[in-house]
PDB file of N, CA, C and O in Angstrom:
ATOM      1  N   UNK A   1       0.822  -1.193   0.000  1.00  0.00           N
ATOM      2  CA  UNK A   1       0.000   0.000   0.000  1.00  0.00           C
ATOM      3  C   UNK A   1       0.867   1.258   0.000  1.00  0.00           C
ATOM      4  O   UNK A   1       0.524   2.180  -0.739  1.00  0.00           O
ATOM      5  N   UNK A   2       1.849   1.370   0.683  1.00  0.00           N
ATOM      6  CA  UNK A   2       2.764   2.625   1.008  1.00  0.00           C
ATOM      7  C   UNK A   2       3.640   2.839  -0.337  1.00  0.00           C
ATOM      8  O   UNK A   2       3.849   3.947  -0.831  1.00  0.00           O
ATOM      9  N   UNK A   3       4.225   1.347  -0.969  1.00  0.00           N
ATOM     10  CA  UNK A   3       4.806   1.590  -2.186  1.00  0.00           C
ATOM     11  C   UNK A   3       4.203   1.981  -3.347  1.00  0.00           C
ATOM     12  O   UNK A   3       4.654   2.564  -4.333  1.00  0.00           O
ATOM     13  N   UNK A   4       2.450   1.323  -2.919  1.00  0.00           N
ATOM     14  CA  UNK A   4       2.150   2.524  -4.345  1.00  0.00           C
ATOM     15  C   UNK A   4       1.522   3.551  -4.227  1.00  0.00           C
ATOM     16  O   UNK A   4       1.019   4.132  -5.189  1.00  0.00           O
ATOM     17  N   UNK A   5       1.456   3.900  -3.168  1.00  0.00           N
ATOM     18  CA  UNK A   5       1.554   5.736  -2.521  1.00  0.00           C
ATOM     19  C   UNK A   5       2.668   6.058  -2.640  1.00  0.00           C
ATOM     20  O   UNK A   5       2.681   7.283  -2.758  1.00  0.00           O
ATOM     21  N   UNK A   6       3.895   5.556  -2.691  1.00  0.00           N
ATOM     22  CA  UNK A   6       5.146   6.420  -3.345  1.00  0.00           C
ATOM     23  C   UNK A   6       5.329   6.533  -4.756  1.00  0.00           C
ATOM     24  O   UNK A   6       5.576   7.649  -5.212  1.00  0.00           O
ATOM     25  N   UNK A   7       5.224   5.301  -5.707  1.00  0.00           N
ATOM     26  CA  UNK A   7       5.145   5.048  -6.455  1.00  0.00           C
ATOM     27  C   UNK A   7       3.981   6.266  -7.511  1.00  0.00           C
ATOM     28  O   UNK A   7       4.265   6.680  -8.635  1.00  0.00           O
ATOM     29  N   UNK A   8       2.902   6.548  -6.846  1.00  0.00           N
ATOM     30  CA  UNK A   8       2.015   7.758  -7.532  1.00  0.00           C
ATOM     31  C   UNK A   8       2.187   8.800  -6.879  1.00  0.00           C
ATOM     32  O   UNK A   8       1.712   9.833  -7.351  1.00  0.00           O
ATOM     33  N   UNK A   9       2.927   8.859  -5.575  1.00  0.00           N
ATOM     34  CA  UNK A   9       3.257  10.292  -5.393  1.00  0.00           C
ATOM     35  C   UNK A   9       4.443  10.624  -6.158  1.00  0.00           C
ATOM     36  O   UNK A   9       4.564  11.802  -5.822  1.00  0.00           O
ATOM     37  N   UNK A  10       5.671  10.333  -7.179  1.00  0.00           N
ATOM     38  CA  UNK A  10       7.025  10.113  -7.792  1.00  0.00           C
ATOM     39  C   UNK A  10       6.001  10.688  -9.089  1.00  0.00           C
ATOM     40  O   UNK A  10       6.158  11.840  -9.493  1.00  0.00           O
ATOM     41  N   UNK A  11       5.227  10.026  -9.535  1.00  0.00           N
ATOM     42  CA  UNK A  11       4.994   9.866 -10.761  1.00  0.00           C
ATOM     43  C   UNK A  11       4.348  11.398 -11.080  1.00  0.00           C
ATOM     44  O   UNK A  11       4.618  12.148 -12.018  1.00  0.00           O
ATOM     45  N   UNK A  12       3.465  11.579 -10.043  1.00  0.00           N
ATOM     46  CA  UNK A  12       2.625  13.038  -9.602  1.00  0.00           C
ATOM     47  C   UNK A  12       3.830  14.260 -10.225  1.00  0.00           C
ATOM     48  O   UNK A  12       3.694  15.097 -11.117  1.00  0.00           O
ATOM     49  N   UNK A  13       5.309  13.864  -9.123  1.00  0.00           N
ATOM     50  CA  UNK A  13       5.978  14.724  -8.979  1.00  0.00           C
ATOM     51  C   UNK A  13       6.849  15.132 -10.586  1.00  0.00           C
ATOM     52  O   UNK A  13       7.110  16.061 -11.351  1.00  0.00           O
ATOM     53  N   UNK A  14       6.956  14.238 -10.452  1.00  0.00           N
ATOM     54  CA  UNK A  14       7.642  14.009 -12.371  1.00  0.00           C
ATOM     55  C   UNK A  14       7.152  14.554 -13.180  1.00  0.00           C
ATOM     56  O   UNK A  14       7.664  15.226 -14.076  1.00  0.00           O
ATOM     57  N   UNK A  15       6.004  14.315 -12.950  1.00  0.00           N
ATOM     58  CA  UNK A  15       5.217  14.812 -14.550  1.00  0.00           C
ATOM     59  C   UNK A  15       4.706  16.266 -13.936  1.00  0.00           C
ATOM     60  O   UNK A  15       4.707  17.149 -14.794  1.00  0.00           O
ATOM     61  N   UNK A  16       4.391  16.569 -12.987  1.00  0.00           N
ATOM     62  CA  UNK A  16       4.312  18.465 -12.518  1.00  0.00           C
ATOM     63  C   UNK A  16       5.867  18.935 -12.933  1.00  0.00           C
ATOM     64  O   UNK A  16       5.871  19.958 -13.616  1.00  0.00           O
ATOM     65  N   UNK A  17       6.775  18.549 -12.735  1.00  0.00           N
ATOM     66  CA  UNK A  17       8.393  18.909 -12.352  1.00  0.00           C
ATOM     67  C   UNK A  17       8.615  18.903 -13.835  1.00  0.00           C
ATOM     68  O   UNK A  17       8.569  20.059 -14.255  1.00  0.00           O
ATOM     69  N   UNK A  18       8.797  18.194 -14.599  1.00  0.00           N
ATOM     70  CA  UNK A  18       8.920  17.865 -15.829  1.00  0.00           C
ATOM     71  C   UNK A  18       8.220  18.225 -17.145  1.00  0.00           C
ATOM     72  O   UNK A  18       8.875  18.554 -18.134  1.00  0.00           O
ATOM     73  N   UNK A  19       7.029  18.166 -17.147  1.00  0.00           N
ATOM     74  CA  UNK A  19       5.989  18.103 -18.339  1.00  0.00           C
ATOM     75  C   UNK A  19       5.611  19.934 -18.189  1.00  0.00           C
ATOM     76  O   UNK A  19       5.420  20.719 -19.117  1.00  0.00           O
ATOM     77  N   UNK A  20       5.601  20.143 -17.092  1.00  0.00           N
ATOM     78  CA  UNK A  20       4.799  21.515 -16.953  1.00  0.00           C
ATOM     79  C   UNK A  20       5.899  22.433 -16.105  1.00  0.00           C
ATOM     80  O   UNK A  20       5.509  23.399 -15.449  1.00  0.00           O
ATOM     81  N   UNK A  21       7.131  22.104 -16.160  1.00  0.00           N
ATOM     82  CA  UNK A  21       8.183  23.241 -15.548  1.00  0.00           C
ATOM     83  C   UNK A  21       7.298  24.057 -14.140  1.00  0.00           C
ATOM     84  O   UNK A  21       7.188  25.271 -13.969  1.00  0.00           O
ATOM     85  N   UNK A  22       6.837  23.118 -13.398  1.00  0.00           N
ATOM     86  CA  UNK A  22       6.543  23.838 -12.396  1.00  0.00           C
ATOM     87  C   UNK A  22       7.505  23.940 -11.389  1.00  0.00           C
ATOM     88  O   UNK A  22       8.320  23.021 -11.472  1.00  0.00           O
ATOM     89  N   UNK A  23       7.748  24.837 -10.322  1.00  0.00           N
ATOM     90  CA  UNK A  23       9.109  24.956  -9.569  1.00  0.00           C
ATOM     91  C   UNK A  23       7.944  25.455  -8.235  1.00  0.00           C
ATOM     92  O   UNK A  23       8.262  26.397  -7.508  1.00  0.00           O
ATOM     93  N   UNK A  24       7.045  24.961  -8.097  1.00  0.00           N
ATOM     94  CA  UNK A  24       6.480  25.461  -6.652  1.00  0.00           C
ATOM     95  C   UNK A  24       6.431  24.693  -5.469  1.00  0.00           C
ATOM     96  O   UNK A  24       6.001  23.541  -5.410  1.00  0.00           O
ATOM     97  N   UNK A  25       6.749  25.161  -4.800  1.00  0.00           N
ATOM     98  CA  UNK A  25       7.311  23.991  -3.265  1.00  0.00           C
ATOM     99  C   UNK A  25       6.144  23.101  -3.031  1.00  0.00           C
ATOM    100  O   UNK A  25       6.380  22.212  -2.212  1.00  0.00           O
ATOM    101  N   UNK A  26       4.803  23.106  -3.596  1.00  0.00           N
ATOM    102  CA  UNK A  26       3.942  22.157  -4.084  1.00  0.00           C
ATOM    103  C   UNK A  26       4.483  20.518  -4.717  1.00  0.00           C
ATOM    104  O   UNK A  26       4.020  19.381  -4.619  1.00  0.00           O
ATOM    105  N   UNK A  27       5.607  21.072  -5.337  1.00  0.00           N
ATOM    106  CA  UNK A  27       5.925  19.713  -6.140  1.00  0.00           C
ATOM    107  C   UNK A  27       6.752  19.103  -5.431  1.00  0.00           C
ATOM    108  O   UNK A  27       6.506  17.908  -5.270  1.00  0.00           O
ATOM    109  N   UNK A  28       7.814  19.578  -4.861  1.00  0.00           N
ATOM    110  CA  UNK A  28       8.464  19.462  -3.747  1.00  0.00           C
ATOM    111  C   UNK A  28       7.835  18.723  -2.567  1.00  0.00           C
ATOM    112  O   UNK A  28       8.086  17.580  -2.188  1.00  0.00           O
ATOM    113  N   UNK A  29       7.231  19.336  -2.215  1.00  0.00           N
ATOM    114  CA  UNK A  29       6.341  18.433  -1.119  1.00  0.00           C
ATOM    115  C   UNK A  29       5.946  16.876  -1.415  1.00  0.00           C
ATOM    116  O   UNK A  29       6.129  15.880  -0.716  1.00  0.00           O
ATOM    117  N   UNK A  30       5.391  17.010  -2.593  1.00  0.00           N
ATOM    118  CA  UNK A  30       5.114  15.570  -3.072  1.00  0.00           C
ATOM    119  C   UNK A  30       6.512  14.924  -3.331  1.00  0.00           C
ATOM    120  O   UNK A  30       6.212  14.071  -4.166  1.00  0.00           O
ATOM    121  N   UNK A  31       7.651  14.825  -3.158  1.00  0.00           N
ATOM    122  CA  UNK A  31       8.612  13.879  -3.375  1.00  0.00           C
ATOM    123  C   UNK A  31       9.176  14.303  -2.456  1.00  0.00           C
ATOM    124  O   UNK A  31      10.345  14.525  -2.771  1.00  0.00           O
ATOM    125  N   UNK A  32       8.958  14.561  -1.390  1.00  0.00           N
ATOM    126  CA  UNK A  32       9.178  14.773  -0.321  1.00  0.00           C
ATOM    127  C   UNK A  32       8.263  13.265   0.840  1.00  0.00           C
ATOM    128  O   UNK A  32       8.761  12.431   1.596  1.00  0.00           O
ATOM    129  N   UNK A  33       6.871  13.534   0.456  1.00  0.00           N
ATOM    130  CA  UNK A  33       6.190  12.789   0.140  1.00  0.00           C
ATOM    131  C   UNK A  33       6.431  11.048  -0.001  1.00  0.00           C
ATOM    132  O   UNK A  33       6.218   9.991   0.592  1.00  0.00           O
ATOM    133  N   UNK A  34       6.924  11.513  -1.015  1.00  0.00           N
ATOM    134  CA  UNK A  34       6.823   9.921  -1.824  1.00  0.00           C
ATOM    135  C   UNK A  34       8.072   9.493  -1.066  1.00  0.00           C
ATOM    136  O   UNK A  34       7.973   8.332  -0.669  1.00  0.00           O
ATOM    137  N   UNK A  35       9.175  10.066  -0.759  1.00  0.00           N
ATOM    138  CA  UNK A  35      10.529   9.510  -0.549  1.00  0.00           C
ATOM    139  C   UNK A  35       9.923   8.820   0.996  1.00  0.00           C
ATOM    140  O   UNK A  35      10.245   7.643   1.162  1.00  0.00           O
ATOM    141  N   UNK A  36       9.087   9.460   2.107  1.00  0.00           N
ATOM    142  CA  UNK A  36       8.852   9.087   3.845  1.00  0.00           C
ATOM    143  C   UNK A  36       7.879   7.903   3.396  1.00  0.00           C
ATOM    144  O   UNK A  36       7.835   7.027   4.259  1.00  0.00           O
ATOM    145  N   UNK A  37       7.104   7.646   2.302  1.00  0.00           N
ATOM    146  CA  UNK A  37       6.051   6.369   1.898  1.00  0.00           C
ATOM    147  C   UNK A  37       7.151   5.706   1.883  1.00  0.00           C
ATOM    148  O   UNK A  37       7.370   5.039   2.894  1.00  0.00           O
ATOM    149  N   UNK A  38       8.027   5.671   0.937  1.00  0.00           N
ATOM    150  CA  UNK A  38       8.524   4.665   0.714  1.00  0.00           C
ATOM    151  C   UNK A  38       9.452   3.953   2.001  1.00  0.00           C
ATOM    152  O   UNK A  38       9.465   2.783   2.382  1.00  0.00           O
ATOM    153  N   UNK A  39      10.045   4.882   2.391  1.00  0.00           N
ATOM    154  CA  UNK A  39      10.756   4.542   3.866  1.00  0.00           C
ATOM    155  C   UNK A  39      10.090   3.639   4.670  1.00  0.00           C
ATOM    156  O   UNK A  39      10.501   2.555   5.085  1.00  0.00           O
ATOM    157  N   UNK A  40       8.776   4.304   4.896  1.00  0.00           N
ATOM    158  CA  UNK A  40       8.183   3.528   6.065  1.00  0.00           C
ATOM    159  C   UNK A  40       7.961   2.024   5.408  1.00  0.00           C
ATOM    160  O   UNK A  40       7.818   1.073   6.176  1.00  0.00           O
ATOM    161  N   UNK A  41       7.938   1.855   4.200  1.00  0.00           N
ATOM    162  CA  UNK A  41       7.118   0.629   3.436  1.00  0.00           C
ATOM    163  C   UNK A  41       8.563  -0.552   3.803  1.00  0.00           C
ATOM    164  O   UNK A  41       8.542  -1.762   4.033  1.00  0.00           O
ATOM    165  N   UNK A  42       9.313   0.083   3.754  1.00  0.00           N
ATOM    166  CA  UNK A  42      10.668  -0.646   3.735  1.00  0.00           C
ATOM    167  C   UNK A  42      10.984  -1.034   5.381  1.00  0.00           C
ATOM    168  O   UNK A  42      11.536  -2.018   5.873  1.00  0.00           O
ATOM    169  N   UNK A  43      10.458   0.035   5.924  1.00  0.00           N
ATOM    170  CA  UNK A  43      10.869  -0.321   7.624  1.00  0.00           C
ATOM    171  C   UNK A  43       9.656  -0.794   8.409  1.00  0.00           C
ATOM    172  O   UNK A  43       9.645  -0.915   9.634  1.00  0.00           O
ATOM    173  N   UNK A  44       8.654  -1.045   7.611  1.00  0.00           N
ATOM    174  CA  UNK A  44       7.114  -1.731   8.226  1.00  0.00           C
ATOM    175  C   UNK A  44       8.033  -3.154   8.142  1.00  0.00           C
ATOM    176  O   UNK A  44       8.463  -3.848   9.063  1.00  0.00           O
ATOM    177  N   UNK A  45       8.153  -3.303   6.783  1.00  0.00           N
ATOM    178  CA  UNK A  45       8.489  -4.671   6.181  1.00  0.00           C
ATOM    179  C   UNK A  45       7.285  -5.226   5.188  1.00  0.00           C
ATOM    180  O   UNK A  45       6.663  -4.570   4.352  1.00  0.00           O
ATOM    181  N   UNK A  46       7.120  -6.806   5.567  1.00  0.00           N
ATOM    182  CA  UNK A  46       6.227  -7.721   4.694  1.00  0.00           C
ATOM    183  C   UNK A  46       5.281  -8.341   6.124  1.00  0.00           C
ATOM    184  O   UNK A  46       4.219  -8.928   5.918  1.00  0.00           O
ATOM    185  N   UNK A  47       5.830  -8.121   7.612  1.00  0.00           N
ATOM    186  CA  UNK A  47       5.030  -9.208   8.393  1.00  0.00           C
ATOM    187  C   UNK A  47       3.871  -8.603   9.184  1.00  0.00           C
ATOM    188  O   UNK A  47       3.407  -9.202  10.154  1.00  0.00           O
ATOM    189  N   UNK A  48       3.326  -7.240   8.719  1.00  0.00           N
ATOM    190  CA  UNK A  48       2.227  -6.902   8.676  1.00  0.00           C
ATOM    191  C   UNK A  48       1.157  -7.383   8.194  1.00  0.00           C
ATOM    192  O   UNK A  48       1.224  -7.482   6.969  1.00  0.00           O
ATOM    193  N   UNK A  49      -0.151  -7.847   8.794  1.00  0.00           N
ATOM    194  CA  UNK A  49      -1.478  -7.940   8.168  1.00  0.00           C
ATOM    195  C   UNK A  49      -2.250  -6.306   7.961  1.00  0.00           C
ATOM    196  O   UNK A  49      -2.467  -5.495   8.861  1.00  0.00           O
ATOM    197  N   UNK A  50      -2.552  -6.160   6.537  1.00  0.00           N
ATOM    198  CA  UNK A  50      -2.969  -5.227   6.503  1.00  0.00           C
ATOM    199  C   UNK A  50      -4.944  -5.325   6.168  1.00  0.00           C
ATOM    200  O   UNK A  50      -5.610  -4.292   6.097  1.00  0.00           O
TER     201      UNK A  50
END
């Protein structure tokens, strides 16, 4: 669940950052975002029931 809340928060950020030259701490936030999803997904682990 957390990896593909990072996974679409990255993708979010990319294509604002990229496609549309936006530079507003908006976009920022989101891969900001995506980088603490992914962390936690990695330091939950797999032996969670979700």
């Amino acid at each position: 669940m957390l990896l593909t809340l990072a996974i679409i928060l990255f993708v979010v950020w990319a294509l604002g950052f990229l496609a549309f030259h936006v530079t507003v701490a908006l976009i920022h936030i989101l891969i900001v975002l995506a980088v603490i999803a992914l962390v936690m997904h990695f330091v939950r682990g797999r032996n969670r029931v979700v």
